[in-house]
C-alpha positions as CSV (number, residue, x, y, z in Angstrom):
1,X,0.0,0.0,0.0
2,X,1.7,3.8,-0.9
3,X,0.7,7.2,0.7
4,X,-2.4,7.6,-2.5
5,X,-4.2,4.1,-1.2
6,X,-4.4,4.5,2.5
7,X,-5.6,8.2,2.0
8,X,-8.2,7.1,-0.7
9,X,-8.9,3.7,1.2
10,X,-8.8,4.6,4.8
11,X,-9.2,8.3,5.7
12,X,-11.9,8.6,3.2
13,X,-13.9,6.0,5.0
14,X,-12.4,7.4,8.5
15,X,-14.1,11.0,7.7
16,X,-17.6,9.1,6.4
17,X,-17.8,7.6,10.0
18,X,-17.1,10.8,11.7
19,X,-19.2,12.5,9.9
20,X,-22.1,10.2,10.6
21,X,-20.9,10.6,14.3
22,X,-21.7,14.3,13.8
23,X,-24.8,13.6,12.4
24,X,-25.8,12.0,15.2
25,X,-24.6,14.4,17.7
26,X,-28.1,16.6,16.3
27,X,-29.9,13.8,18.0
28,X,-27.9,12.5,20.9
29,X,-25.6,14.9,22.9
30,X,-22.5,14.1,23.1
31,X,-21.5,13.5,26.9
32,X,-21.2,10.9,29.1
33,X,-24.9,11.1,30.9
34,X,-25.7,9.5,27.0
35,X,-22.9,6.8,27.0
36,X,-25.8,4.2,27.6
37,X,-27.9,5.5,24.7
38,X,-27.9,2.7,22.0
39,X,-29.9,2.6,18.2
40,X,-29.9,0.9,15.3
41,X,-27.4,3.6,13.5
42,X,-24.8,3.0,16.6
43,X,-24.9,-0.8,16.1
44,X,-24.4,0.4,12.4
45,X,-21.6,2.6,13.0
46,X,-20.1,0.4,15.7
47,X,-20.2,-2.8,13.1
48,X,-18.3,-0.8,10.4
49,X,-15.5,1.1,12.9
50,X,-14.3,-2.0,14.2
51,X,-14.0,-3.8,11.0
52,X,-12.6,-0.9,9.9
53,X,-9.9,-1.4,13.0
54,X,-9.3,-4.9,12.6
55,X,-8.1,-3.9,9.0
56,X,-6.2,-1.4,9.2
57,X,-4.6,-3.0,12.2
58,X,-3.7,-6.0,10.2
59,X,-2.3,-3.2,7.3
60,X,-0.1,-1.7,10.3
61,X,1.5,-4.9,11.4
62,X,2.1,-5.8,7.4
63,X,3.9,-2.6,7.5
64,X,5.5,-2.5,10.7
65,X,7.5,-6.2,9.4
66,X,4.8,-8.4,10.6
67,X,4.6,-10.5,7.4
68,X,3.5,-14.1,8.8
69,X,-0.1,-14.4,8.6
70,X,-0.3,-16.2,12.0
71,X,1.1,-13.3,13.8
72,X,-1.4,-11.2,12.7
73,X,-4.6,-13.3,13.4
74,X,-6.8,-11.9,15.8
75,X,-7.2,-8.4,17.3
76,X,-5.3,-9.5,20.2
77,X,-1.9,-10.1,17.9
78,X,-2.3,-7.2,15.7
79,X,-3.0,-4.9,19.0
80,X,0.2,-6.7,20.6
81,X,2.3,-6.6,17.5
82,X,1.3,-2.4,17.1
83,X,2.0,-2.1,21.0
84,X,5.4,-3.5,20.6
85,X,6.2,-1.2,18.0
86,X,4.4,1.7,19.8
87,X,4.5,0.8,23.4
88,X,3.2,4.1,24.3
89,X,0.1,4.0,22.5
90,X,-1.4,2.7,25.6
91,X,-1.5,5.8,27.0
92,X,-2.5,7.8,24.0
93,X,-6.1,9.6,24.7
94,X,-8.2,11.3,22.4
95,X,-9.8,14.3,23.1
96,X,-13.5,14.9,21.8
97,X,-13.9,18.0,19.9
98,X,-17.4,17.8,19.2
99,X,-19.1,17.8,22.9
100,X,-19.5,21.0,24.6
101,X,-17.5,19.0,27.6
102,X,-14.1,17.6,27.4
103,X,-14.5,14.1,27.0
104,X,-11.1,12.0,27.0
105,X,-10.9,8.5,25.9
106,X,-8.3,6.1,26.2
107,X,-9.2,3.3,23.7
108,X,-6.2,1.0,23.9
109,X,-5.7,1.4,27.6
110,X,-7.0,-2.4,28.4
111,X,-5.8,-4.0,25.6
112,X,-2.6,-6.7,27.0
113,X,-1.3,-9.9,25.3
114,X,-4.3,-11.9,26.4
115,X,-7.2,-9.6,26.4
116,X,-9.1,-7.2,24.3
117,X,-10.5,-3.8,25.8
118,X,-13.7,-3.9,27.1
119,X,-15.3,-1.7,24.1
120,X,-13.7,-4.9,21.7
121,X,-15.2,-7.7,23.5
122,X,-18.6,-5.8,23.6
123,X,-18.3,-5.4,19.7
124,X,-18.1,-9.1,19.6
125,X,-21.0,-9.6,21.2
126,X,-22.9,-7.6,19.0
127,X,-21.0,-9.4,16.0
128,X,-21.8,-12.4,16.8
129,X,-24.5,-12.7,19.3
130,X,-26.5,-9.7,19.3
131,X,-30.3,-10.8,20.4
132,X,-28.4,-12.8,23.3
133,X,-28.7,-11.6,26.8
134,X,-25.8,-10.7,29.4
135,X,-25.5,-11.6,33.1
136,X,-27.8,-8.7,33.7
137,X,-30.7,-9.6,31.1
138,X,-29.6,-6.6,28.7
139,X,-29.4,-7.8,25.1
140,X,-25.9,-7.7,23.6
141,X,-27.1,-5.1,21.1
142,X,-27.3,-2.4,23.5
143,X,-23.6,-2.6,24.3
144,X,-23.5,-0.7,20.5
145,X,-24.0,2.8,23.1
146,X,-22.2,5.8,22.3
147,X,-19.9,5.1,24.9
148,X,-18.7,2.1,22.9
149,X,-19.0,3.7,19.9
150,X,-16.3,7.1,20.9
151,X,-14.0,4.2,22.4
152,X,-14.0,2.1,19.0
153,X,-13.6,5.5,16.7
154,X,-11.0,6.8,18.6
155,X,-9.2,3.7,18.3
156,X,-9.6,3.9,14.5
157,X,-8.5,7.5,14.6
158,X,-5.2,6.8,17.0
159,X,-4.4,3.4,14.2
160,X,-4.8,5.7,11.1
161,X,-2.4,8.5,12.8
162,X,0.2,5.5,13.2
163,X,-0.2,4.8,9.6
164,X,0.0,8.5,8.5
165,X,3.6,8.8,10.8
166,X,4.6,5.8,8.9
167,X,3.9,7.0,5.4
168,X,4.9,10.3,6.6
169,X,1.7,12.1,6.0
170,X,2.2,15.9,7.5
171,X,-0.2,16.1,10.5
172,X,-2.3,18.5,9.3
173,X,-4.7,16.3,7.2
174,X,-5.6,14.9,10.8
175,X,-6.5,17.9,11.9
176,X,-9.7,18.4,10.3
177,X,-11.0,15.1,12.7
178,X,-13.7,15.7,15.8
179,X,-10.8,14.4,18.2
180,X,-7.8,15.9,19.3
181,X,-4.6,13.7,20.4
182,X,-3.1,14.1,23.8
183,X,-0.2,12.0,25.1
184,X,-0.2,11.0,28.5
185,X,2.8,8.9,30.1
């Protein structure tokens, strides 16, 4: 892949999800008294960002000299084989632009060798078992919330930086996103 294909193939799609995500903001507010607010258009949304991670992940390792295909099978791998690389992504938050109050998300914060995030295992759910209930008698589907939804974009938004850095994209085409990136550690 060269600098043309990952801005046509992956920031293009990147700004069509925020975008939606600002669409949505005319209907639910974004802040943290909504993170439990789920719809059909977050389960959307959340479906498409984290295939959307899960690819660009696998694109990241290719690129980072993680050929083998077995290495880079699972989200668990390609999140270890990226945190090896970037070992302070962990700590990286993103800063929500489009709330009237600072929202800060730390998307890969959970992530270790043997466990996704949280906001990752609740995608899964809604993958794979969405008209399931939980422990608590909530069907998986309404774990696509907007909570879920922020963690999962700014994930994607934090993975396409990396891949701008290594192409070596100037920042400012990033700067036209709803988040902000602020390192911490």
């Amino acid at each position: 892949m060269n600098e043309k294909n990952f801005i046509k193939i992956y920031w293009q799609q990147y700004k069509l999800l925020e975008k939606r995500m600002i669409e949505l903001s005319d209907y639910i507010e974004i802040h943290p008294t909504n993170y439990a607010a789920f719809s059909n258009q977050l389960i959307s949304m959340y479906l498409v960002i984290c295939s959307e991670i899960d690819s660009i992940a696998d694109e990241l390792c290719f690129l980072l000299g993680v050929t083998d295909k077995k290495e880079r099978f699972g989200i668990n791998n390609k999140i270890s084989k990226i945190l090896e690389n970037y070992n302070n992504l962990k700590n990286w938050k993103c800063v929500v632009k489009i709330s009237y109050e600072s929202i800060s998300l730390v998307p890969f914060a959970k992530f270790d060798d043997n466990q996704s995030s949280d906001w990752w295992q609740s995608y899964n759910k809604v993958k794979h078992f969405r008209a399931e209930k939980d422990n608590n008698g909530r069907y998986n589907y309404q774990s696509a919330n907007l909570k879920n939804v922020l963690f999962s974009l700014s994930a994607l938004y934090l993975l396409i930086f990396k891949m701008n850095k290594e192409f070596g994209i100037p920042d400012m085409i990033m700067e036209s996103s709803v988040f902000d990136i602020d390192y911490i550690g």
